[in-house]
N, CA, C, O and CB atoms as a CASP TS submission, in Angstrom:
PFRMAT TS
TARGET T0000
AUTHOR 0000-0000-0000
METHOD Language model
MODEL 1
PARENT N/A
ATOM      1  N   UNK     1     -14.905 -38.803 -32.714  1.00  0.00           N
ATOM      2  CA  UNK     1     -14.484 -38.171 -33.941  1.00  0.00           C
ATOM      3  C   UNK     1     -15.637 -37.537 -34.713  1.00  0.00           C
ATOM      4  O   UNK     1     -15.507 -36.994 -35.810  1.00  0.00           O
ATOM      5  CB  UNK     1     -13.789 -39.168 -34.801  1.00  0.00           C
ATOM      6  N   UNK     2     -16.850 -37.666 -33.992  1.00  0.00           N
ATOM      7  CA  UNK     2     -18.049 -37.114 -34.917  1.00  0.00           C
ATOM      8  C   UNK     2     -17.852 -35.214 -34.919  1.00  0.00           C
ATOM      9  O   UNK     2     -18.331 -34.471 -35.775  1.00  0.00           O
ATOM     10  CB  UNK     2     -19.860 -37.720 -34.050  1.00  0.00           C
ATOM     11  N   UNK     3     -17.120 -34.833 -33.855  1.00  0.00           N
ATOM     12  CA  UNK     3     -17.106 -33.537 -33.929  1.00  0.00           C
ATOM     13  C   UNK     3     -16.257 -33.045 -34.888  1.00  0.00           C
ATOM     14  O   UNK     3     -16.427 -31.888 -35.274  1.00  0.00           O
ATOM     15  CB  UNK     3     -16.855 -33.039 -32.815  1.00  0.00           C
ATOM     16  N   UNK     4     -15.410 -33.689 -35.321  1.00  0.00           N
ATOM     17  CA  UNK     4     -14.498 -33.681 -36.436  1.00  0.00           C
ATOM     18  C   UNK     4     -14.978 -33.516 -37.922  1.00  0.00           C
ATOM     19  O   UNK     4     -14.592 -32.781 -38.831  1.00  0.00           O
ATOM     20  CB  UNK     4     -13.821 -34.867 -36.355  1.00  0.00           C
ATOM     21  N   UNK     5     -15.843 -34.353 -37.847  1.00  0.00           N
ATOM     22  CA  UNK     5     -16.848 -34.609 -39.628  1.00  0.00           C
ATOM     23  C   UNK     5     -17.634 -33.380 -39.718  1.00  0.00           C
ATOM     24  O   UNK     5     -17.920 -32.859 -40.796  1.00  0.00           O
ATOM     25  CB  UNK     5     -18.282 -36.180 -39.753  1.00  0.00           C
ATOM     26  N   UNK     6     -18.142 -32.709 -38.041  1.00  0.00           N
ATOM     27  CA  UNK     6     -19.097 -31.716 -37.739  1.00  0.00           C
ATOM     28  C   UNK     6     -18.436 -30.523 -38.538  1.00  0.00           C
ATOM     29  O   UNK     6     -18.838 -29.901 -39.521  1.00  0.00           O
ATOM     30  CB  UNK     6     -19.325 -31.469 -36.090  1.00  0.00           C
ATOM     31  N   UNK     7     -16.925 -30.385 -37.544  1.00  0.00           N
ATOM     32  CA  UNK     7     -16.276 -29.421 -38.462  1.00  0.00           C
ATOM     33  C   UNK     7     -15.767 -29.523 -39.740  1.00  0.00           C
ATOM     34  O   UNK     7     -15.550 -28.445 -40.293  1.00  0.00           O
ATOM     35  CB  UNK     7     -15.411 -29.029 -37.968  1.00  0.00           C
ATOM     36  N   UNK     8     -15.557 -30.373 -40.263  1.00  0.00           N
ATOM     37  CA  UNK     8     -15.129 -30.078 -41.585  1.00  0.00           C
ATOM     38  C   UNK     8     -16.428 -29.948 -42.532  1.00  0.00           C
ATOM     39  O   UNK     8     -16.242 -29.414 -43.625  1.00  0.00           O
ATOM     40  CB  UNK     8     -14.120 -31.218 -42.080  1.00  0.00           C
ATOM     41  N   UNK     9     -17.501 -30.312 -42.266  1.00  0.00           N
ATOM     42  CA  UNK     9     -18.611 -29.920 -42.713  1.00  0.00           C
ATOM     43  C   UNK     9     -19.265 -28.588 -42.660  1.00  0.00           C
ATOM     44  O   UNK     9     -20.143 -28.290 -43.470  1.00  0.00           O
ATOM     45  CB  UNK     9     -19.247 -30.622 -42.284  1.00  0.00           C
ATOM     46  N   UNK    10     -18.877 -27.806 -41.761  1.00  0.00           N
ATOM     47  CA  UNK    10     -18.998 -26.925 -41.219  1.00  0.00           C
ATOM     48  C   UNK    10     -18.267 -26.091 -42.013  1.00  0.00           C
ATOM     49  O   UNK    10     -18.815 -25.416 -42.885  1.00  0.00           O
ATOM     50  CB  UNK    10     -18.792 -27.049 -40.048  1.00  0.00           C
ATOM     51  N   UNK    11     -16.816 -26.051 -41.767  1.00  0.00           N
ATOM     52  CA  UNK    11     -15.604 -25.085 -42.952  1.00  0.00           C
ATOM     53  C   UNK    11     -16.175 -25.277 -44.276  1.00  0.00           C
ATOM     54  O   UNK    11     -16.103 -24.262 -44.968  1.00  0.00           O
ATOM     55  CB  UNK    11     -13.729 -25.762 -43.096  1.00  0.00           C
ATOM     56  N   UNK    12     -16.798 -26.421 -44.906  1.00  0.00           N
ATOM     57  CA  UNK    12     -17.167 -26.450 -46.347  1.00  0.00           C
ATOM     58  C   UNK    12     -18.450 -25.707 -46.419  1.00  0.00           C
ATOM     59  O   UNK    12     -18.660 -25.063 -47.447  1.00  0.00           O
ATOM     60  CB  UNK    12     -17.307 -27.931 -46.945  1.00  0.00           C
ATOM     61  N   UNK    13     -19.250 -25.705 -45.567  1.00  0.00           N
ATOM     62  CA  UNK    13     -20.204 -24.887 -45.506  1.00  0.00           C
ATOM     63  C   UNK    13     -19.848 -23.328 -46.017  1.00  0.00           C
ATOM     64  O   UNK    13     -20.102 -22.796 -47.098  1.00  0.00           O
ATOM     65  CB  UNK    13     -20.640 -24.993 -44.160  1.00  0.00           C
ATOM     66  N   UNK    14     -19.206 -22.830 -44.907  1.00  0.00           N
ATOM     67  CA  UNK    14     -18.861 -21.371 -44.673  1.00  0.00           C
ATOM     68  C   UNK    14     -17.934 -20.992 -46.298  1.00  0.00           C
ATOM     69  O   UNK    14     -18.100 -19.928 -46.894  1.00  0.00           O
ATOM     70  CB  UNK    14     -17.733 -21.201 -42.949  1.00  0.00           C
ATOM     71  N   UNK    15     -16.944 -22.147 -46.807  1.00  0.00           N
ATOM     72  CA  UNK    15     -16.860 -21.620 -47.992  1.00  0.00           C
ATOM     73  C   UNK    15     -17.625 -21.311 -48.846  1.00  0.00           C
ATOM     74  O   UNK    15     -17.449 -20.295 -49.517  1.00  0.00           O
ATOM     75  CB  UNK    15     -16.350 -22.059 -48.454  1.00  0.00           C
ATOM     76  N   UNK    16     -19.018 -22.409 -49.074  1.00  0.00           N
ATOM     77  CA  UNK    16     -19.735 -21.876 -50.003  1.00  0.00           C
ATOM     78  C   UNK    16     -20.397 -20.824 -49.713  1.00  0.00           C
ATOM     79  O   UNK    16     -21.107 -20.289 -50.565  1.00  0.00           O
ATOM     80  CB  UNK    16     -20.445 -22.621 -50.454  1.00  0.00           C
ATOM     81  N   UNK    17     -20.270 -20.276 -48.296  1.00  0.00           N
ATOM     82  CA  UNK    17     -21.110 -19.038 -47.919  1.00  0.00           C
ATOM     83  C   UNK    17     -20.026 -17.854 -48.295  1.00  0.00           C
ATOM     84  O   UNK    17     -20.388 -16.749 -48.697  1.00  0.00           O
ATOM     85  CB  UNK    17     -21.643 -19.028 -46.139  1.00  0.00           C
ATOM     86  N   UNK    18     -19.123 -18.101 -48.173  1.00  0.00           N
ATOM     87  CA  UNK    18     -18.014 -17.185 -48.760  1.00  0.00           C
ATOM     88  C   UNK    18     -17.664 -16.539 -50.062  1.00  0.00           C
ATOM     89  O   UNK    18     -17.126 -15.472 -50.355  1.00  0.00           O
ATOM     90  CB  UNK    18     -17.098 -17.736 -48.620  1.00  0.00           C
ATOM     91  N   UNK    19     -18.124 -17.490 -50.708  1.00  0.00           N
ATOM     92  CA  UNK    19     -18.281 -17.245 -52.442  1.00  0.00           C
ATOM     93  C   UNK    19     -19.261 -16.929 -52.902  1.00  0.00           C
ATOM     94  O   UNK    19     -19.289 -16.485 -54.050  1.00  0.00           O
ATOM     95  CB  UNK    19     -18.095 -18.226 -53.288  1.00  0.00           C
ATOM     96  N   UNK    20     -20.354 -17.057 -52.163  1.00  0.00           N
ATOM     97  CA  UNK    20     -21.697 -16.375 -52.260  1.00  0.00           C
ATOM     98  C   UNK    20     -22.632 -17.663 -52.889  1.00  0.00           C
ATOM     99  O   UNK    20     -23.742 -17.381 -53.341  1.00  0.00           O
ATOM    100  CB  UNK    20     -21.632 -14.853 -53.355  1.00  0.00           C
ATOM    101  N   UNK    21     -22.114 -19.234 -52.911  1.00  0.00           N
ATOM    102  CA  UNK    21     -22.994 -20.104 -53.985  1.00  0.00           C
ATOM    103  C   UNK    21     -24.528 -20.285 -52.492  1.00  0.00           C
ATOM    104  O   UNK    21     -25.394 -20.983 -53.019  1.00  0.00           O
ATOM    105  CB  UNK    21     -21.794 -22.227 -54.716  1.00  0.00           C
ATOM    106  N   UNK    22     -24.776 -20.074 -51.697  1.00  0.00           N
ATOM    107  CA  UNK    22     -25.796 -20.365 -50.529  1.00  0.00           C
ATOM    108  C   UNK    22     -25.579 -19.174 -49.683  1.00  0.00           C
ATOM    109  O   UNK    22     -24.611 -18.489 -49.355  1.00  0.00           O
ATOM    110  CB  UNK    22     -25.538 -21.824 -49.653  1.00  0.00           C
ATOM    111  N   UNK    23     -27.102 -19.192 -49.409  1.00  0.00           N
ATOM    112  CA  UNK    23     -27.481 -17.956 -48.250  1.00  0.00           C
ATOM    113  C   UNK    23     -27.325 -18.625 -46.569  1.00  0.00           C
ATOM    114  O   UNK    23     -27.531 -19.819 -46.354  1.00  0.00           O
ATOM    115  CB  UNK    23     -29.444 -17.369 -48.537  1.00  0.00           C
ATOM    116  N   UNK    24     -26.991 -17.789 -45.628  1.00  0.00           N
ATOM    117  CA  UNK    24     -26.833 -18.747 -44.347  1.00  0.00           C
ATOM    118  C   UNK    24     -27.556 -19.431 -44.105  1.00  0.00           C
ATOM    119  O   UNK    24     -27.185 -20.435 -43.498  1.00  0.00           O
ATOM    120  CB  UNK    24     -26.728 -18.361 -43.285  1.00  0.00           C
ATOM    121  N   UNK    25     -29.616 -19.202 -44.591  1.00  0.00           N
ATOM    122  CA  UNK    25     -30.271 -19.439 -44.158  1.00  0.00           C
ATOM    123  C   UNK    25     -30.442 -20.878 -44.583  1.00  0.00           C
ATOM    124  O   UNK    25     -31.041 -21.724 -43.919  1.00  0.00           O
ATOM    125  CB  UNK    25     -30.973 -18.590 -44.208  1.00  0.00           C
ATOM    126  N   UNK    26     -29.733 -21.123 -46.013  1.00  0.00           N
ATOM    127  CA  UNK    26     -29.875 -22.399 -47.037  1.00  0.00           C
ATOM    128  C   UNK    26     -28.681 -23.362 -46.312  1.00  0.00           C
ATOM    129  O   UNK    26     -28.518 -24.503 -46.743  1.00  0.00           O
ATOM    130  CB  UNK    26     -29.487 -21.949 -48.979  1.00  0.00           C
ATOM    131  N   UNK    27     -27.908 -22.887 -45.266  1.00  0.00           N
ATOM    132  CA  UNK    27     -26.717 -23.605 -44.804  1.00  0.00           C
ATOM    133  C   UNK    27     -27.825 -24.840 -44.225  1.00  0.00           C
ATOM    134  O   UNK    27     -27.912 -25.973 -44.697  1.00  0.00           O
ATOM    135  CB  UNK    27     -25.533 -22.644 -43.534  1.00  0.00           C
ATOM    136  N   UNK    28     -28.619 -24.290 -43.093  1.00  0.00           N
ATOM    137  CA  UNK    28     -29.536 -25.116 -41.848  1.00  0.00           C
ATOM    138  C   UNK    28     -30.486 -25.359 -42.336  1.00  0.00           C
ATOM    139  O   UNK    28     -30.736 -26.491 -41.922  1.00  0.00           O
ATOM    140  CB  UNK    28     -29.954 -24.504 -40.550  1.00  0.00           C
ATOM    141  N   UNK    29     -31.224 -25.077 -42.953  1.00  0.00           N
ATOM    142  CA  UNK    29     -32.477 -25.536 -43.239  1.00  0.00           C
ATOM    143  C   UNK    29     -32.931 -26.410 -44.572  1.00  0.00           C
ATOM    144  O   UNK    29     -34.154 -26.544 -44.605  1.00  0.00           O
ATOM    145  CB  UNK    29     -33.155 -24.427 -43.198  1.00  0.00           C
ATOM    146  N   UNK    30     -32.380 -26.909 -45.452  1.00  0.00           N
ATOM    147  CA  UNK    30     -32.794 -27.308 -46.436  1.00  0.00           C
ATOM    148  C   UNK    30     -32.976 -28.910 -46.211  1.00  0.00           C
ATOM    149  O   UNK    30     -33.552 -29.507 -47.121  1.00  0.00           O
ATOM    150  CB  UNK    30     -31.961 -26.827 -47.462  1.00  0.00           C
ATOM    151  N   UNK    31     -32.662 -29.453 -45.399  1.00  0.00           N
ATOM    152  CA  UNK    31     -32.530 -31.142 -44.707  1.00  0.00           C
ATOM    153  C   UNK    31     -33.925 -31.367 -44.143  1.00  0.00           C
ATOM    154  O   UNK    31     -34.369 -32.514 -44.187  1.00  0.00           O
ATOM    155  CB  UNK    31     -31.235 -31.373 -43.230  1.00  0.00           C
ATOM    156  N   UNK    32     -34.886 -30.099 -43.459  1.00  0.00           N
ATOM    157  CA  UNK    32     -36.077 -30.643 -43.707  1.00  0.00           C
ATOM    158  C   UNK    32     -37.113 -30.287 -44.128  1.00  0.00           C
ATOM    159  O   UNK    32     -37.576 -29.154 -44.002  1.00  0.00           O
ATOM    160  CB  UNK    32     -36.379 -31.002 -43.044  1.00  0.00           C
ATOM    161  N   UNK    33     -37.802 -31.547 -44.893  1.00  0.00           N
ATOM    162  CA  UNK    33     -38.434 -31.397 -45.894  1.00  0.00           C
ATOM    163  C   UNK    33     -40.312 -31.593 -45.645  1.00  0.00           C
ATOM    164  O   UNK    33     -40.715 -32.493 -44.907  1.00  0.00           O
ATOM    165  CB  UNK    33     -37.684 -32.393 -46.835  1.00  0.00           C
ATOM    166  N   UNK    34     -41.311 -30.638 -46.361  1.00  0.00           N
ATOM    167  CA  UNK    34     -42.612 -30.709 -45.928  1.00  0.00           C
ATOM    168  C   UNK    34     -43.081 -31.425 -46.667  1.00  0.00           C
ATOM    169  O   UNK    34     -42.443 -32.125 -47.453  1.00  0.00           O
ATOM    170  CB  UNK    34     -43.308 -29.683 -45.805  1.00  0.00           C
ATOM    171  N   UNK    35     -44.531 -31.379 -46.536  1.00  0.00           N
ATOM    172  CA  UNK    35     -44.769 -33.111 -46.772  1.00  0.00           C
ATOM    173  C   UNK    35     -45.246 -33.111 -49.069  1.00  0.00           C
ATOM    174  O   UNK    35     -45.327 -33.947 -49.969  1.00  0.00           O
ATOM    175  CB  UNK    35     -46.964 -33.840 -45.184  1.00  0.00           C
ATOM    176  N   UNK    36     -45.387 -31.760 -48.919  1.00  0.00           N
ATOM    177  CA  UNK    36     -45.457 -31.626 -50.941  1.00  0.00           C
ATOM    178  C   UNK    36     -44.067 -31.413 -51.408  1.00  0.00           C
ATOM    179  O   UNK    36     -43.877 -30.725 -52.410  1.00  0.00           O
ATOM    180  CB  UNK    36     -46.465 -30.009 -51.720  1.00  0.00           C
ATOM    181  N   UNK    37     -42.825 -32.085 -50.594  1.00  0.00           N
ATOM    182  CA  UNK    37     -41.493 -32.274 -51.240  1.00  0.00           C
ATOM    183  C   UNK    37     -40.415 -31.194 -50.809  1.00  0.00           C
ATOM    184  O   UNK    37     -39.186 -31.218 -50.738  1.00  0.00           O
ATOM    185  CB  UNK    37     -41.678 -32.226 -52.797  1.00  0.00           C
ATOM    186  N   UNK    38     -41.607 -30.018 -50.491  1.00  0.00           N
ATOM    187  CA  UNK    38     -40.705 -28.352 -50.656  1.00  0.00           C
ATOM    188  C   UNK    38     -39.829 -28.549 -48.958  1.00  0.00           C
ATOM    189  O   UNK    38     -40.234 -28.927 -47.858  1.00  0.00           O
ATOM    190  CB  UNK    38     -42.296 -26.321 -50.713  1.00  0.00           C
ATOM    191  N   UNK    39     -38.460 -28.067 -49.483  1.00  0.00           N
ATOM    192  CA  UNK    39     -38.153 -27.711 -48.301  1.00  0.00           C
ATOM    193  C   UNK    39     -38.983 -26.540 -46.734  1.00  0.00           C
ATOM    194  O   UNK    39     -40.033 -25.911 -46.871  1.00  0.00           O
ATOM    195  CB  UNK    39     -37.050 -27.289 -48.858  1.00  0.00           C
ATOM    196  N   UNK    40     -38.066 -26.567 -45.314  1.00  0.00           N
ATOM    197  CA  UNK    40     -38.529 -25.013 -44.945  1.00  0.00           C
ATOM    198  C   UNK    40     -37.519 -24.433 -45.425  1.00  0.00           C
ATOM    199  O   UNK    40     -37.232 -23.561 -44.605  1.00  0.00           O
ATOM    200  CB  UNK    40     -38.778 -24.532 -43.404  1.00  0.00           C
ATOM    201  N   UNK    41     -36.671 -24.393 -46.429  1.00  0.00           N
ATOM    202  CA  UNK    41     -36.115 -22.958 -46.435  1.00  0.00           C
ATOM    203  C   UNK    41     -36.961 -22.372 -47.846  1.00  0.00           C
ATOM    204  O   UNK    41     -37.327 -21.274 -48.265  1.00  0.00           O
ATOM    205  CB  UNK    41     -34.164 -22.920 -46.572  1.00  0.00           C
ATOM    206  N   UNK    42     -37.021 -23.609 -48.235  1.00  0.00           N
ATOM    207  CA  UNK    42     -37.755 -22.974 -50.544  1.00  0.00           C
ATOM    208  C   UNK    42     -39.393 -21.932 -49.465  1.00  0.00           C
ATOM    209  O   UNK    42     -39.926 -20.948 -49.978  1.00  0.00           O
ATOM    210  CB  UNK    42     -39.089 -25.843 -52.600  1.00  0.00           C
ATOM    211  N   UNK    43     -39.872 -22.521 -47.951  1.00  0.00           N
ATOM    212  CA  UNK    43     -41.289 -22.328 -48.167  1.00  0.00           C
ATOM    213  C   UNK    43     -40.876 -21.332 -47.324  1.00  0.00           C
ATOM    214  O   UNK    43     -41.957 -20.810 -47.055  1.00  0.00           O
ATOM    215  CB  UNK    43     -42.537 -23.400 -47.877  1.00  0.00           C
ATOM    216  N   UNK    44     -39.876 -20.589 -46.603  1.00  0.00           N
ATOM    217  CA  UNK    44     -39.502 -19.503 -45.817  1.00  0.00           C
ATOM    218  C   UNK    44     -39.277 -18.303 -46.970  1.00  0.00           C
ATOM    219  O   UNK    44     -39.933 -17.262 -46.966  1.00  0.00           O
ATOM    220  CB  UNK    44     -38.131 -19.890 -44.865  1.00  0.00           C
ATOM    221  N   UNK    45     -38.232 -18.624 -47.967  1.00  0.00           N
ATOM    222  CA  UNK    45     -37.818 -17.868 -48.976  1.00  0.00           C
ATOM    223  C   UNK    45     -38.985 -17.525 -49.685  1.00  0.00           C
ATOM    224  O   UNK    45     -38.979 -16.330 -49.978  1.00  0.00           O
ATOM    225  CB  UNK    45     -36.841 -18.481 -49.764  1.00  0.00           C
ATOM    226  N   UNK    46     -40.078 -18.188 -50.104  1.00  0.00           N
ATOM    227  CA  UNK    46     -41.590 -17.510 -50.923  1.00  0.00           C
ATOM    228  C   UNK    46     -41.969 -16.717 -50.055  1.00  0.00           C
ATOM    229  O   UNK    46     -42.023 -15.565 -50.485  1.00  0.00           O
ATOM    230  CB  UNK    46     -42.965 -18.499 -51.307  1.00  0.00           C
ATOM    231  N   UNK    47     -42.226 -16.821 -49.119  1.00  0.00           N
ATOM    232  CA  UNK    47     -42.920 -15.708 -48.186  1.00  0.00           C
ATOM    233  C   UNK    47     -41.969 -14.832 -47.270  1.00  0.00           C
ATOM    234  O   UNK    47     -42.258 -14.332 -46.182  1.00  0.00           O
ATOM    235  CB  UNK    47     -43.945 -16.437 -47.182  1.00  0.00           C
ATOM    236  N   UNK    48     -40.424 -14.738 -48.156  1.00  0.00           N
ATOM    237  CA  UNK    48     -39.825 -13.959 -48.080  1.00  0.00           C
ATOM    238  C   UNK    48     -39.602 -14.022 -46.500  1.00  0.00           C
ATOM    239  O   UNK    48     -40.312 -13.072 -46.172  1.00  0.00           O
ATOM    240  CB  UNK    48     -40.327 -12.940 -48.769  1.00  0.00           C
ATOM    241  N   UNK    49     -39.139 -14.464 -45.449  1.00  0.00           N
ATOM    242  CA  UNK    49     -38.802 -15.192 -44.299  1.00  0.00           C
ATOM    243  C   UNK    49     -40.019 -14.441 -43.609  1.00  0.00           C
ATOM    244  O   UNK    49     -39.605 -13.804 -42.641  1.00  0.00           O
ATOM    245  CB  UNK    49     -37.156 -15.061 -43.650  1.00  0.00           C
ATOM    246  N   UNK    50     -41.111 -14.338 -43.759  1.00  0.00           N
ATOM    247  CA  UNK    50     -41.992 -13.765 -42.837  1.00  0.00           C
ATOM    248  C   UNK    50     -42.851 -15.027 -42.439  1.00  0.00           C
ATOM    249  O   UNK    50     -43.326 -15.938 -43.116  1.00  0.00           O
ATOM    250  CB  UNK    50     -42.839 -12.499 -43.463  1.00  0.00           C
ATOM    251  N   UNK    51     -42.882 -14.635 -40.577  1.00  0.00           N
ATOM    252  CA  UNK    51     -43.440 -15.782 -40.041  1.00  0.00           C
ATOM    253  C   UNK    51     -44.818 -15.491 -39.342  1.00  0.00           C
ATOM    254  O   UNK    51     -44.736 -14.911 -38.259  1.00  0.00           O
ATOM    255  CB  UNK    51     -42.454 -16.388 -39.097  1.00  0.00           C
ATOM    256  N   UNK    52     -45.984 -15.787 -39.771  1.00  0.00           N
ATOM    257  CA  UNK    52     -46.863 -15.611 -39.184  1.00  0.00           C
ATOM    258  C   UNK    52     -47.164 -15.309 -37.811  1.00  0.00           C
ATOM    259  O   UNK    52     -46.289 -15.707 -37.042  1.00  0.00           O
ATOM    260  CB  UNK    52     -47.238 -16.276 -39.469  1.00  0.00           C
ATOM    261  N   UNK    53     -48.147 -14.718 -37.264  1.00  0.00           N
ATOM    262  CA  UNK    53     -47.992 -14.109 -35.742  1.00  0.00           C
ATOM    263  C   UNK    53     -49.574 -15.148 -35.584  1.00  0.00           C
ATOM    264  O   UNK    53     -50.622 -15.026 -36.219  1.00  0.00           O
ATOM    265  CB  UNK    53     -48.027 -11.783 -35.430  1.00  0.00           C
ATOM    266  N   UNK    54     -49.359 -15.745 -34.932  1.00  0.00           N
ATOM    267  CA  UNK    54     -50.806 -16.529 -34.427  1.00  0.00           C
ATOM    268  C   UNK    54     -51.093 -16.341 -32.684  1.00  0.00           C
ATOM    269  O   UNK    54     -50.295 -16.512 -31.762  1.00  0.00           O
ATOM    270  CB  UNK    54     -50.622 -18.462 -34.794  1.00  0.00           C
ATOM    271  N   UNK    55     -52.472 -15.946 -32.643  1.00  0.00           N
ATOM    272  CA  UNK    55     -52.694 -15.517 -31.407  1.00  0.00           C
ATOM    273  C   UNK    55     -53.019 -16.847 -30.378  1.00  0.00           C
ATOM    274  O   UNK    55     -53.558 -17.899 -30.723  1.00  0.00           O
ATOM    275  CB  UNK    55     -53.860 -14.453 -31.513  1.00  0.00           C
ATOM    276  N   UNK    56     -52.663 -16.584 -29.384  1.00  0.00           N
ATOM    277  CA  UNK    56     -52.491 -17.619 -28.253  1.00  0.00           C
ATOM    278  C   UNK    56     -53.405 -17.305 -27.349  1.00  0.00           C
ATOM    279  O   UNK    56     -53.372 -16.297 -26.644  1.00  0.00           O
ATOM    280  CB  UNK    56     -51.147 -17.683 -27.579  1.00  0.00           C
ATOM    281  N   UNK    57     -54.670 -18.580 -27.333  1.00  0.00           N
ATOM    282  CA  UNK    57     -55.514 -18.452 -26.707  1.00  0.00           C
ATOM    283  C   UNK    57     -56.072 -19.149 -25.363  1.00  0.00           C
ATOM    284  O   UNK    57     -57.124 -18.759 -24.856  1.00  0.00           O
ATOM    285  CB  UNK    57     -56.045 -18.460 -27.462  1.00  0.00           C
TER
END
């Protein structure tokens, strides 16, 4: 029955995405948290979702 809780969590989601109260991105990401409290979505949203390019050496 856990897929059950999944979905109805899920439909409550998409309403608040429907009404506009959360962005999709705030649906998934706000559960984890860095280590000065801030979520990744509060520290994605400051730098405006841009993700650094780091070279692989």
């Amino acid at each position: 029955m856990a897929w059950r809780i999944l979905k109805d969590w899920l439909a409550a989601q998409m309403a608040l995405l429907d009404i506009e109260l959360v962005k999709f991105e705030e649906i998934f990401l706000p559960y984890i948290q860095l280590s000065g409290g801030q979520t990744v979505f509060e520290r994605l949203e400051e730098k405006h979702f841009f993700l650094e390019d780091k070279e692989v050496s």
